[in-house]
N, C-alpha and C positions, 0 to 999 in steps of 0.2 A: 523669904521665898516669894519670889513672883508669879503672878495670874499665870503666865505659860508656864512656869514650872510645876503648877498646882494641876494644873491642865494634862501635862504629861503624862503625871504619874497619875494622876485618875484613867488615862485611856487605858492603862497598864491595868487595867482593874480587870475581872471577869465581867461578861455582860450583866450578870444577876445584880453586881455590887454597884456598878454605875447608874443601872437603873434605880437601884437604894437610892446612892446621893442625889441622883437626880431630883428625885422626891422629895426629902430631905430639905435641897436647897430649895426646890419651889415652895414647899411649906413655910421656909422663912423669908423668901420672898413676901408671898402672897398676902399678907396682912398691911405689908406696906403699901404693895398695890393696889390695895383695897380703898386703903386709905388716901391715896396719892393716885388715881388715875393717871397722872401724866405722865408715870413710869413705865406706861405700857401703854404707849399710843396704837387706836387703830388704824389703819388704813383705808382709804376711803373706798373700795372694795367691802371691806369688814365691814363698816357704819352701815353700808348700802342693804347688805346680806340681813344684819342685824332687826334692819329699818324694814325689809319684805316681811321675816319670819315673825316681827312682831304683829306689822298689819295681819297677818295671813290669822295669826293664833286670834287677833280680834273679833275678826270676821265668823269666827269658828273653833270658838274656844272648847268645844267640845271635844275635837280632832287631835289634844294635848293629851302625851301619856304621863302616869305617874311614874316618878324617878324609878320606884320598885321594879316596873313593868321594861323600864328599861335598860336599866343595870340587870335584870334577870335576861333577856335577850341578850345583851352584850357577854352576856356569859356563859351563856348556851355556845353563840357564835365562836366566841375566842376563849373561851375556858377561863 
């Protein structure tokens, strides 16, 4: 079975289930990624973005929220 065949029959899926694989496949992604940054080049856009918000949090490390604080917002907002 080929990449677009595999493709296919995933679009066939419900929205609930593809977001599953979705998942899924980045989970196993991600470790390689981790491992191999060059799998997931960024853009120099990205770098630049990355490169502000870190200066920014230096300057004013205090203005950081904890992950809690903002996974509980994100979840107020979009359930």
């Amino acid at each position: 079975m080929s990449v677009q065949d595999i493709e296919a029959e995933a679009l066939k899926l419900p929205a609930g289930e593809r977001i599953r694989l979705a998942q899924e496949l980045w989970d196993s992604i991600a470790p390689e990624a981790e491992a191999n940054p060059d799998l997931l080049p960024l853009s120099e856009e990205q770098i630049q973005e990355l490169e502000r918000r870190l200066a920014e949090h230096e300057r004013d490390p205090s203005s950081a929220l904890p992950w809690e604080e903002v996974r509980a917002r994100l979840r107020a907002r979009f359930g």
